[in-house]
C-alpha positions as CSV (number, residue, x, y, z in Angstrom):
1,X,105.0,93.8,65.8
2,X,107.3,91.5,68.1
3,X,106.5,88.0,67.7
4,X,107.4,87.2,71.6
5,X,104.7,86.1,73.3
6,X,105.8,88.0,76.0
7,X,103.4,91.1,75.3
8,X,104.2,93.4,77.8
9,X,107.9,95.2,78.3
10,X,109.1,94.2,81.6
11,X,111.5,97.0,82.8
12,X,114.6,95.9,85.3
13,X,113.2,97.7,88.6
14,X,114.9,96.8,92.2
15,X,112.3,97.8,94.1
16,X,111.9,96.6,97.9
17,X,108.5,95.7,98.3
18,X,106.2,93.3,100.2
19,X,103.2,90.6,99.7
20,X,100.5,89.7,101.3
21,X,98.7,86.4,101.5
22,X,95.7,86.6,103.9
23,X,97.1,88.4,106.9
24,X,100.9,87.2,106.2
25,X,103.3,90.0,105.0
26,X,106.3,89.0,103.1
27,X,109.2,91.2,102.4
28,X,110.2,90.9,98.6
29,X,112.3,92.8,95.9
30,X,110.9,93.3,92.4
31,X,113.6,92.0,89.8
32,X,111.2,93.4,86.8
33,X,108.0,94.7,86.5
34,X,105.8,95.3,83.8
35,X,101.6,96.5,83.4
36,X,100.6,92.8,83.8
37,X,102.8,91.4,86.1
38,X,106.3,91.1,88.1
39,X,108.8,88.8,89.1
40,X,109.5,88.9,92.9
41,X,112.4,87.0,95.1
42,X,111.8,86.5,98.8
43,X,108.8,85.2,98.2
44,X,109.7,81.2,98.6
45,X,106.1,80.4,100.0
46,X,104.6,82.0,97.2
47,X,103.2,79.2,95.2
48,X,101.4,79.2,91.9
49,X,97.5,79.9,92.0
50,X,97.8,81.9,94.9
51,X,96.2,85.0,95.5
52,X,97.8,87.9,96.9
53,X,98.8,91.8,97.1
54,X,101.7,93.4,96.2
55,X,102.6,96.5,98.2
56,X,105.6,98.9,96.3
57,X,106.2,101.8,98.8
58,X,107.2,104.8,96.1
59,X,107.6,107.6,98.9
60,X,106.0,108.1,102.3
61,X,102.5,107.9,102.0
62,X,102.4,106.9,98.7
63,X,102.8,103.5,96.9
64,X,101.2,101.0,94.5
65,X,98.7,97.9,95.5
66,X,98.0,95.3,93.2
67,X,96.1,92.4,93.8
68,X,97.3,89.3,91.4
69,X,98.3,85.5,91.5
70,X,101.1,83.7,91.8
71,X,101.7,81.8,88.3
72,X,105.0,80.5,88.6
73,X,107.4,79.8,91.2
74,X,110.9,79.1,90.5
75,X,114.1,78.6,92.9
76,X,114.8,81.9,93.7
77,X,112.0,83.8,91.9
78,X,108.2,83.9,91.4
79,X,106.0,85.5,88.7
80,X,103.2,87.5,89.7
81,X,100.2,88.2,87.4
82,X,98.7,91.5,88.2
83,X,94.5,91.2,87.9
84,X,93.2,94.3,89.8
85,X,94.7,98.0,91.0
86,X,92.5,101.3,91.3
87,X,93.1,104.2,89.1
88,X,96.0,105.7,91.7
89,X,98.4,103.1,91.8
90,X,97.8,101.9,87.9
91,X,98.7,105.7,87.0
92,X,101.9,105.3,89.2
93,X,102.7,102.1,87.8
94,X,102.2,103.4,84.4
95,X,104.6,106.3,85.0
96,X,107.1,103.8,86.8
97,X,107.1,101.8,83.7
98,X,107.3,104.4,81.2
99,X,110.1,105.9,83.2
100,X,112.3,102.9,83.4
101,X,111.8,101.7,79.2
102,X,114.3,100.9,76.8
103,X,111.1,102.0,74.5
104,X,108.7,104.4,76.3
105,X,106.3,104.9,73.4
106,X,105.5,101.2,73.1
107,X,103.7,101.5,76.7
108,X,101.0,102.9,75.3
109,X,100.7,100.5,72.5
110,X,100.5,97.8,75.2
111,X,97.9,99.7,76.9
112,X,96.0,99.9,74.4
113,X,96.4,95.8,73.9
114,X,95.5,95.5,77.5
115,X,92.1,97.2,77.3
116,X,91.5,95.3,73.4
117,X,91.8,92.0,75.5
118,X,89.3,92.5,78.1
């Protein structure tokens, strides 16, 4: 058991993605992104305590919404706690995840951690 408080494995994942704040769209890029959370640039406005969406296009027609809040904002970047996602978009980000792991089998460990918390 890692003794990082850091739970969750953040994977490196460029992604181009956007945010939305109330009716606002914000084009961002995912530096990493793990089951609980990312860290986004482009999001400068983006500051901590608020609520919004993230949008990650996979393909046409398909892609992952998560709501969550903004917990930290740096200079360039800003940390996104993930709080809600339907079934869809939690089994793609699962698979994206998974897919892009140093440690695949350790997902699963954290998913069980995940659901032990609640």
């Amino acid at each position: 058991m890692s003794h990082n408080k850091r739970r969750s494995t953040r994977v490196s994942a460029d992604f181009e993605a956007y945010v939305s704040i109330d009716d606002v769209v914000i084009p961002v890029a995912t530096r990493n992104i793990s089951l609980k959370g990312a860290l986004l640039t482009g999001c400068e406005d983006c500051n901590p305590g608020t609520r919004c969406e993230l949008h990650l296009p996979l393909s046409p027609g398909v892609r992952i919404v998560i709501d969550g809040e903004i917990v930290r904002q740096g200079t360039t970047e800003s940390a996104m706690r993930f709080t809600e996602m339907d079934d869809l978009s939690f089994t793609f980000l699962h698979r994206l995840v998974t897919l892009n792991a140093e440690q695949p089998d350790e997902i699963d460990d954290e998913l069980l951690q995940i659901f032990e918390e609640k």
